[in-house]
KOLMARMI-771963 format. One record per residue (C-alpha): residue in one letter; chain; x, y, z. Coordinates in steps of 0.02 Angstrom, whole numbers, plus 50000, padded with zeros to 5 digits. Each point is the difference from the previous one (the first is absolute). Layout:
<recs>
{res: A	chain: A	xx: X	yy: Y	zz: Z}
...
</recs>
This chain:
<recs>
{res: X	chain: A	xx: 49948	yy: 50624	zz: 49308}
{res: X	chain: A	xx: 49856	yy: 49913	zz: 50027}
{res: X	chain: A	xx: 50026	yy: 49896	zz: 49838}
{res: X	chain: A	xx: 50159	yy: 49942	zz: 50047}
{res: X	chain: A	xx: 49916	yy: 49953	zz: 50171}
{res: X	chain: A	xx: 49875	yy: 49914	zz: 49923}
{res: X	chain: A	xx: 50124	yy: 49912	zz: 49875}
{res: X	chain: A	xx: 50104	yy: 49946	zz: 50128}
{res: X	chain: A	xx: 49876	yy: 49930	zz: 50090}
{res: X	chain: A	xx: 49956	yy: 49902	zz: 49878}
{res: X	chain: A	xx: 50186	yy: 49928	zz: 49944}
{res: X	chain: A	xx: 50010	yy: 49943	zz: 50211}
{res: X	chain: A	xx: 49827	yy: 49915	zz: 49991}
{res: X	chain: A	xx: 49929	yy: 50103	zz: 50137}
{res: X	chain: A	xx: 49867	yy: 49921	zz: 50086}
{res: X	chain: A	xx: 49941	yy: 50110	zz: 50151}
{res: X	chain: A	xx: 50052	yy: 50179	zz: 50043}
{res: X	chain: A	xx: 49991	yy: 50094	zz: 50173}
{res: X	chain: A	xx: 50042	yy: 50164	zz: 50048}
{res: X	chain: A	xx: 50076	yy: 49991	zz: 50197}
{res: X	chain: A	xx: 50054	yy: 50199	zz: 49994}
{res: X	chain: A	xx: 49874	yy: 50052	zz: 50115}
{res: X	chain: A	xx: 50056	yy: 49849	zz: 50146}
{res: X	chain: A	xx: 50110	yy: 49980	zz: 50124}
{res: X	chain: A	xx: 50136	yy: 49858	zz: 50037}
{res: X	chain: A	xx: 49964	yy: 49872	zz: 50042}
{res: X	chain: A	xx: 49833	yy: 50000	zz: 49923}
{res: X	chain: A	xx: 50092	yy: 50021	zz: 49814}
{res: X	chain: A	xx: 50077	yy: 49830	zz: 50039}
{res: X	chain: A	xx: 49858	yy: 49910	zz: 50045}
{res: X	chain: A	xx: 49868	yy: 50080	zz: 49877}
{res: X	chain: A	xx: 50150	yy: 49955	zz: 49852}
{res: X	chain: A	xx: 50003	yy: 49826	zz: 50090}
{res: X	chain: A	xx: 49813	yy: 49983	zz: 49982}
{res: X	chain: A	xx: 49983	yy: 50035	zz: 49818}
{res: X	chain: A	xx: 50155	yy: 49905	zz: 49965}
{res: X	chain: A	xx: 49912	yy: 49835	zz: 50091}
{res: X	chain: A	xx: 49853	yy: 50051	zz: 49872}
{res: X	chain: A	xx: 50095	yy: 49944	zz: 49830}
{res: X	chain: A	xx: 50057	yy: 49855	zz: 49920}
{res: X	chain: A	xx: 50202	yy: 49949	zz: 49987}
{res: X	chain: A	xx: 50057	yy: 50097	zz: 49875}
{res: X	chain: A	xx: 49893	yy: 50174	zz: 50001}
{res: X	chain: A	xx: 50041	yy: 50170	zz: 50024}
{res: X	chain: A	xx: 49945	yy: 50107	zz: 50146}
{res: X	chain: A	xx: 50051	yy: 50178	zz: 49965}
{res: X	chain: A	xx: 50009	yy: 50107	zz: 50178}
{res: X	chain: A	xx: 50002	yy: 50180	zz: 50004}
{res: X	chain: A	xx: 50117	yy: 50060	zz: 50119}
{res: X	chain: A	xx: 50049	yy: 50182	zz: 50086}
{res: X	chain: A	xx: 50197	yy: 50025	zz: 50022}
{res: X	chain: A	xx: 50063	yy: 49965	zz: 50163}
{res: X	chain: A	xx: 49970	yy: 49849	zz: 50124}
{res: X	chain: A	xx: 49848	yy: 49929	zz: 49905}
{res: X	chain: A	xx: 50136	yy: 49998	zz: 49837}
{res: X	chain: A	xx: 50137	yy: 49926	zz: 50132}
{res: X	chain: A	xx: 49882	yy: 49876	zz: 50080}
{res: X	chain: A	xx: 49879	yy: 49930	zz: 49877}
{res: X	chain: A	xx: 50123	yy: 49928	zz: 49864}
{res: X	chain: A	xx: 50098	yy: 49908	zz: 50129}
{res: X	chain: A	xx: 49903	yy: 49930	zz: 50109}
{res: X	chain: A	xx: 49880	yy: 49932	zz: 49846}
{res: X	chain: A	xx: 50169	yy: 49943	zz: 49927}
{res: X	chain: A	xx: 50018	yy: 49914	zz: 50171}
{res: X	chain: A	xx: 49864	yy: 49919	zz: 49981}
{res: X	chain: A	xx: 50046	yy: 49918	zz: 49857}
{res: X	chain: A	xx: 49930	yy: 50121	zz: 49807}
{res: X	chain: A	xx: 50101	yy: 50088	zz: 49918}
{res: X	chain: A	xx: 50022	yy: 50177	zz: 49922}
{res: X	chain: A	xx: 49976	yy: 50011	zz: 49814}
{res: X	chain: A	xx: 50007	yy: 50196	zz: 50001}
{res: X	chain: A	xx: 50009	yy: 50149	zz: 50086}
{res: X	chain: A	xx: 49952	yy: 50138	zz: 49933}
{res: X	chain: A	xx: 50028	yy: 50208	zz: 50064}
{res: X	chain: A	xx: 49887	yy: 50139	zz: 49963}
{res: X	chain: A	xx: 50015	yy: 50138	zz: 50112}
{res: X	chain: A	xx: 49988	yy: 49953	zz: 50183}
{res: X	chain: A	xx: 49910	yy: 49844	zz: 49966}
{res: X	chain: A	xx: 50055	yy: 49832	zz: 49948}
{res: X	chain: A	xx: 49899	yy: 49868	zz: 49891}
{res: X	chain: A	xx: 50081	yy: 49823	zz: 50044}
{res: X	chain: A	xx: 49956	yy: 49842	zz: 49901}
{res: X	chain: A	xx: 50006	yy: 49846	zz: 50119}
{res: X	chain: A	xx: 49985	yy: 49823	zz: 49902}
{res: X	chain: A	xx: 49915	yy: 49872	zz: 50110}
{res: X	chain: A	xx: 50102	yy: 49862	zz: 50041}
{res: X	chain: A	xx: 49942	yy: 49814	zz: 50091}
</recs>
């Protein structure tokens, strides 16, 4: 598992990870925002996310502002989401 998490990683040009499972909305949003704000066009931020309103809220309201989702990925409970950078 954590080969293929590693390889995949790799094939979406990650550039920063975070892990927001231990926050609460709306911190995820704006900590996501943050690191987002932190990369160039173009790069990969992947976001660790629990299930539930930090799954429901991050991915659209960064999509609202404008990135978009590459790839979301399940395992277990949690959610790793890879959010491309955009201008």
């Amino acid at each position: 598992m954590a080969h293929e998490r590693h390889q995949e990683e790799e094939e979406l040009g990650v550039a920063r990870s975070i892990d927001l499972t231990g926050e609460v909305c709306p911190m995820t949003f704006f900590k996501a925002k943050l690191h987002l704000e932190r990369l160039r066009i173009g790069e990969v931020l992947e976001v660790l996310l629990k299930d539930g309103e930090q799954m429901r809220n991050v991915p659209r309201s960064v999509k609202e502002e404008g990135h978009q989702i590459v790839h979301v990925r399940r395992e277990d409970d949690r959610y790793r989401v890879f959010i491309r950078r955009q201008a």
